[in-house]
C-alpha positions, 0 to 999 in steps of 0.5 A: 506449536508441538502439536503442530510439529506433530507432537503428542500432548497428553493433558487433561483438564478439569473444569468445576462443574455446576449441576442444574436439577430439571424434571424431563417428563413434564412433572412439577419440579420436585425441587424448589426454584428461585424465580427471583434470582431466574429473574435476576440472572435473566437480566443480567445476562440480557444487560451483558449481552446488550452492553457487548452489542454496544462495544462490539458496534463501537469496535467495528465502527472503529476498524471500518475507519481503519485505513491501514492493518496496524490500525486493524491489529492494535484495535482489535488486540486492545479491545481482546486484552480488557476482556477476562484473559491472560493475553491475545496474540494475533497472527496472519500470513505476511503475503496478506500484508503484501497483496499477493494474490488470493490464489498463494494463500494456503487452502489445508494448513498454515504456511508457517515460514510466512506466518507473522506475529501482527500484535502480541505480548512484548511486541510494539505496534508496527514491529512484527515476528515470526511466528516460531521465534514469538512462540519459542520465546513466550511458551518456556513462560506457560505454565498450566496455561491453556492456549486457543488457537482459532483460524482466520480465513477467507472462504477456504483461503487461511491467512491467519489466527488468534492464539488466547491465552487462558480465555477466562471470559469464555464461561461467561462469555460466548461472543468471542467468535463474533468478534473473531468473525468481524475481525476476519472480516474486517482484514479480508475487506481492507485486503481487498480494497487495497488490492484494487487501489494498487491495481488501479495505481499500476493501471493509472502508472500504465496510462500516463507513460509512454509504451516505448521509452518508459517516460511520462506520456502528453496525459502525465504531462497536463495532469503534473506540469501546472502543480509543479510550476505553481509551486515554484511561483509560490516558493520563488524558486525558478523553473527550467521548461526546455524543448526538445525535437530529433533532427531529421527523425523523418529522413531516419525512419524512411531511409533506416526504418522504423525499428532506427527510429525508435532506437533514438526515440529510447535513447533519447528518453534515457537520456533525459530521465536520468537528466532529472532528479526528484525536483523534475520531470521528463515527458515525451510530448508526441512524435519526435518531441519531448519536454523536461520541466524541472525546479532549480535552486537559480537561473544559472543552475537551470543553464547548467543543466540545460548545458549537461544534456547537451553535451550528453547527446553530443557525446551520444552522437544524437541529433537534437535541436533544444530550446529552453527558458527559465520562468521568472517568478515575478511576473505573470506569464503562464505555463503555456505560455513559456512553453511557447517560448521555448517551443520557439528557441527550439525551432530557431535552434534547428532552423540555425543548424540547417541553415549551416548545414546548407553552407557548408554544403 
């Protein structure tokens, strides 16, 4: 961190050195050599390796199951900590963790007021930390402690870094790059692959609403409605199906333009949208037509709401004509079917109104 900052660190380490005597000129070895203990340290090193294979395929076995990055981070973060060292601490930028675009990812350097401390030494799973408040906190505890610091990234694209401490198992150990390798992997891929399923969502978002009025759209409304009143009928619980239909949208459009007309049609979705909470939906069904089927604690709630919106438009001065039914869950009658039925009442409701709009006249 201070050399970071651009502080000069003057240290200097020593390592006990082991010396291996070899003739280079292809001469018999003047000095006597343990072929069995060769043997032996051949064996040993080949078992090693193998049983680090197994547990390296153990682990990326595990993190290709992972489904999440906090999965990734304790994963990885565990299996580092049964390894010969002092601590892991694994650090990556937060706009990963984000989604953000691959192009605000640095290409020199780290960004350091996005770098986030994902596992580390006093740090629950889950729970994340700015790098330089983890780092201030931990350093005043080194003492004659060494930290490697190694870079996560994507091609020239940085979006992290593993910091080691007193990695004693390097001496005798040289894969911790693999796993390093892997890990780096792993987090670019689960990056990607939730990228493209929050792309497909928004794209999937795009297709089921309505351009103009922002409701969910006919393509939502045959995808959602048959859930929804299935689950009423299972639970008991009754269901408002109400219709709605502008009255003489025809005559505004050709008398006012098109530009009126699609004014009502916004006003109109604004209005149902904000009639419906999380137990009900709002779909503009085509044209002038629109559809709310929403869950209701009882039969009288379900008037009451049909009566809110009601009055709304009145107050709106918006001229609708309504039909509404609430399902009875003791019978057998379909979706469709009660939607034919206040498809009906509709038709009825405006026939009515022209009917005394001729009389007065």
């Amino acid at each position: 961190s201070r050399i970071w900052d651009g502080h000069a660190i003057e240290q200097t380490c020593y390592i006990e050195p082991e010396i291996t005597y070899t003739e280079s000129c292809g001469c018999r070895f003047s000095i006597p050599i343990d072929y069995r203990e060769f043997a032996r340290s051949y064996i040993v090193e080949n078992e090693s390796r193998r049983q680090f294979e197994e547990k390296r395929i153990a682990l990326e076995g595990r993190l290709a199951a992972a489904t999440e990055f906090d999965q990734v981070f304790h994963l990885a973060g565990e299996y580092f900590k049964r390894l010969d060292c002092d601590g892991i601490a694994v650090v990556v930028d937060d706009r990963l963790l984000g989604l953000q675009e691959e192009e605000v990812f640095s290409i020199s350097g780290f960004d350091r007021e996005h770098m986030k401390v994902v596992y580390g030494e006093y740090l629950e799973d889950g729970v994340y930390e700015p790098y330089d408040s983890y780092w201030k906190r931990i350093e005043k505890n080194l003492d004659k402690d060494v930290c490697m610091f190694t870079p996560l990234h994507y091609r020239n694209r940085t979006i992290g870094f593993t910091i080691l401490l007193n990695g004693k198992f390097l001496y005798d150990n040289p894969y911790f790059y693999d796993i390093q390798s892997l890990l780096n992997r792993v987090l670019w891929d689960m990056y990607q692959r939730k990228c493209y399923i929050k792309a497909n969502r928004k794209l999937d978002a795009l297709y089921k609403r309505d351009a103009l009025t922002g409701l969910y759209n006919r393509t939502a409304y045959f995808e959602q409605v048959d859930k929804m009143f299935e689950d009423c009928r299972q639970k008991k619980t009754p269901c408002m199906i109400a219709f709605f239909d502008c009255d003489n949208f025809k005559r505004i459009n050709d008398e006012q333009g098109h530009d009126a007309g699609d004014e009502i049609l916004k006003r109109v979705g604004k209005i149902l949208k904000q009639s419906c909470n999380e137990r009900g939906n709002a779909y503009r069904f085509g044209g002038d037509e629109f559809i709310i089927v929403h869950a209701c604690e009882s039969a009288e709630k379900a008037e009451q709401l049909v009566e809110r919106i009601r009055d709304r438009f009145e107050k709106e001065q918006i001229a609708i004509s309504i039909g509404s039914v609430v399902t009875d869950t003791d019978n057998n009658i379909t979706l469709q079917e009660y939607l034919n039925m206040a498809d009906q009442v509709m038709y009825k409701n405006k026939r009515k109104k022209k009917n005394e709009s001729m009389v007065e006249r």
